[in-house]
C-alpha positions as CSV (number, residue, x, y, z in Angstrom):
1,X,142.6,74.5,86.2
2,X,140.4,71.3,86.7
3,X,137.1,71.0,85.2
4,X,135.1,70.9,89.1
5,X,137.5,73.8,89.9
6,X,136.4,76.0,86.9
7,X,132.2,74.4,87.2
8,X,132.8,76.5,91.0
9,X,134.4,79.0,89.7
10,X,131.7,79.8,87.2
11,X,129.2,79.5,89.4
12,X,130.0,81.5,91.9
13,X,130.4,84.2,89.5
14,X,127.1,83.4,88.2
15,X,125.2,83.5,91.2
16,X,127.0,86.8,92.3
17,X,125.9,88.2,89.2
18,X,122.6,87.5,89.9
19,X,122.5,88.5,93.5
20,X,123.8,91.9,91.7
21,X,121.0,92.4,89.6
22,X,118.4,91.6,91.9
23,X,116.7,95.0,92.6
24,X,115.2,96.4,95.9
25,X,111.3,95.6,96.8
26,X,109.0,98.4,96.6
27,X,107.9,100.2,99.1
28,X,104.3,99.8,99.5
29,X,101.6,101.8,102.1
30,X,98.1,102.0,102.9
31,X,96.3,104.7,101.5
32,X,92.6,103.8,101.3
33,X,90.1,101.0,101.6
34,X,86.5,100.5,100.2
35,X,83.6,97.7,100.7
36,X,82.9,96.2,97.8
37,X,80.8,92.9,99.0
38,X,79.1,91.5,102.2
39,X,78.9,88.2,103.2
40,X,78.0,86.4,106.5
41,X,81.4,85.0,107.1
42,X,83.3,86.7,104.6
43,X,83.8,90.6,103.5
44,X,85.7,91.7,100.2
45,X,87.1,95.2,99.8
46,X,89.7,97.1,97.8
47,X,92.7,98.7,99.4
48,X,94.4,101.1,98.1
49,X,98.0,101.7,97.9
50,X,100.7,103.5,97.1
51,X,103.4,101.6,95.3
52,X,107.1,103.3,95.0
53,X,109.7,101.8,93.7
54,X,113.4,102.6,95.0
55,X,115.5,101.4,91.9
56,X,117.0,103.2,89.3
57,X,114.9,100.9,86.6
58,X,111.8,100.6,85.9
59,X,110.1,96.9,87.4
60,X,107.8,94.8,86.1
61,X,105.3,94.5,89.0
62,X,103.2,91.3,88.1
63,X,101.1,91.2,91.7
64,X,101.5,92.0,95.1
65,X,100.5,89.0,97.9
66,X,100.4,90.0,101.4
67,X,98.4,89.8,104.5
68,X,97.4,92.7,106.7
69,X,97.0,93.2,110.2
70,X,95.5,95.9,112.2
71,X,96.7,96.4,116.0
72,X,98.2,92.9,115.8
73,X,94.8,91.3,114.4
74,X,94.7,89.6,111.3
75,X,92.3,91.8,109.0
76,X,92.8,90.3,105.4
77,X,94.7,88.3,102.9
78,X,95.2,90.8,99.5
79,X,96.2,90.1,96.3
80,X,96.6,92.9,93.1
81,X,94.5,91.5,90.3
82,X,96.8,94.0,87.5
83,X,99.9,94.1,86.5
84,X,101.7,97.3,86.6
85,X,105.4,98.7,85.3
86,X,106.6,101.1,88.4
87,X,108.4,103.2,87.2
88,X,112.3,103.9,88.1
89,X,112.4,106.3,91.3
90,X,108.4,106.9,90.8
91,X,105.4,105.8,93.0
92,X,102.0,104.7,91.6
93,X,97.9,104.0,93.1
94,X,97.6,100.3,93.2
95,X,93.9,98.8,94.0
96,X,94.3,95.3,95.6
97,X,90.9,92.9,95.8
98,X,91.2,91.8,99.8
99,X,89.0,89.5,101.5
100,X,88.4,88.7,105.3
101,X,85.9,88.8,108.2
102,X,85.9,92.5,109.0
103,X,82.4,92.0,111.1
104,X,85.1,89.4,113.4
105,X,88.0,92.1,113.2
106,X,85.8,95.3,114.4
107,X,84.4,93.1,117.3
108,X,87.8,92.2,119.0
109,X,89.6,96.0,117.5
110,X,86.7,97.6,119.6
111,X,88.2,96.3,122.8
112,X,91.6,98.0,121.8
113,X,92.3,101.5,122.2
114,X,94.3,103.3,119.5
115,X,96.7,106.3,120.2
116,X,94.6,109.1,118.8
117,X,92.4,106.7,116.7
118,X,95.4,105.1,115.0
119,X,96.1,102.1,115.3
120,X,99.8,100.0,113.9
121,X,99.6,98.0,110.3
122,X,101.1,95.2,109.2
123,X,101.0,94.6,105.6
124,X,104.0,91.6,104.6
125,X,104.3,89.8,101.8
126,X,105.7,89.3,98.5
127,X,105.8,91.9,95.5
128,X,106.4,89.2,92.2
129,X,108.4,91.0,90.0
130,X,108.4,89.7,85.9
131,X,112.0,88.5,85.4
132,X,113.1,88.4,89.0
133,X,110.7,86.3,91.1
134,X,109.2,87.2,94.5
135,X,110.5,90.2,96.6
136,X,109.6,90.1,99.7
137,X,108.5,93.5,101.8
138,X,107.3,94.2,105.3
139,X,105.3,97.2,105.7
140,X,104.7,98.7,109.5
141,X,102.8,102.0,109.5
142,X,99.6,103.9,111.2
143,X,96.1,103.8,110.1
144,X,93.9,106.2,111.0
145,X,90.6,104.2,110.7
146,X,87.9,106.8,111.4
147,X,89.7,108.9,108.7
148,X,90.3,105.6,106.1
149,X,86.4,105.1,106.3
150,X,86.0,108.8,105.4
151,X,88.4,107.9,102.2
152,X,91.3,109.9,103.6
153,X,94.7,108.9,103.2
154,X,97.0,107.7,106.4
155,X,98.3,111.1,106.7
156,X,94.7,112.4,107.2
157,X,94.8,113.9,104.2
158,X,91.7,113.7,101.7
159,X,92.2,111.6,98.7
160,X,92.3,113.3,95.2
161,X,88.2,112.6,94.4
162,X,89.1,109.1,94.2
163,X,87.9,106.1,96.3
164,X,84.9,105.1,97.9
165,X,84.4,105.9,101.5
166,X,83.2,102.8,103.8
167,X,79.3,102.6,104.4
168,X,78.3,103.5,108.1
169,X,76.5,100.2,108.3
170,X,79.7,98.4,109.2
């Protein structure tokens, strides 16, 4: 066999080993949120998430970058400030530092009516695994925003003692 012949042949293999190997992104959803600063231009909060991952190994989450939007409007940019090892078939709480203009994103959501107070999420990004580089994920889903600012889950469901519910004044 020529040299370029086996070079090809090699790396095809390679990169099919690779594509092999590369595992599934994890599933990520909206859980919670909670103000944690307020500025004139400029809000940061905490989300909270839960964090499952779909493969049979354990992955070494290094941070999650994504951007969410609420009813098509752009709400926040969010990125995980911990690392975290998910681990294989489990799901974990993840708190992600966020920051937008939430005074601007309730002013234009108020002229939108939600089905039943719910209203579609957007959450896509990339969840950078050690080891493997950036998986990307899209997350669509509901939030229930009268029951997030109560610190209940999506499902409606109250939170296990944990989280801090929104102050009225926003």
């Amino acid at each position: 066999m020529r040299p370029g012949v086996k070079a090809l042949v090699l790396a095809a293999a390679l990169l099919l080993a690779a594509c092999v190997s590369l595992p599934k992104a994890p599933a990520v959803a909206w859980t919670g949120i909670s103000l944690d600063a307020i500025g004139l231009r400029e809000q940061r909060f905490t989300l909270k998430l839960k964090v499952s991952n779909p493969n049979d190994t354990d992955l070494p989450l290094e941070r999650l970058e994504f951007d969410v939007e609420v009813a098509g409007q752009p709400l926040a940019h969010a990125v995980s400030d911990k690392p975290v090892t998910l681990v294989a078939r489990g799901e974990t709480t993840v708190e992600v530092k966020a920051s937008g203009n939430v005074a601007d994103f309730l002013r234009r959501l108020g002229s939108l009516r939600g089905d039943a107070g719910s209203f579609d999420y957007r959450m896509k990004g990339d969840a950078v695994i050690t080891g493997h580089g950036r998986l990307p994920f899209d997350r669509k889903g509901k939030v229930f925003l009268h029951q997030m600012l109560r610190g209940k889950s999506g499902d409606g469901k109250p939170e296990s003692g944990e989280g801090r519910p929104l102050p009225g004044a926003i």
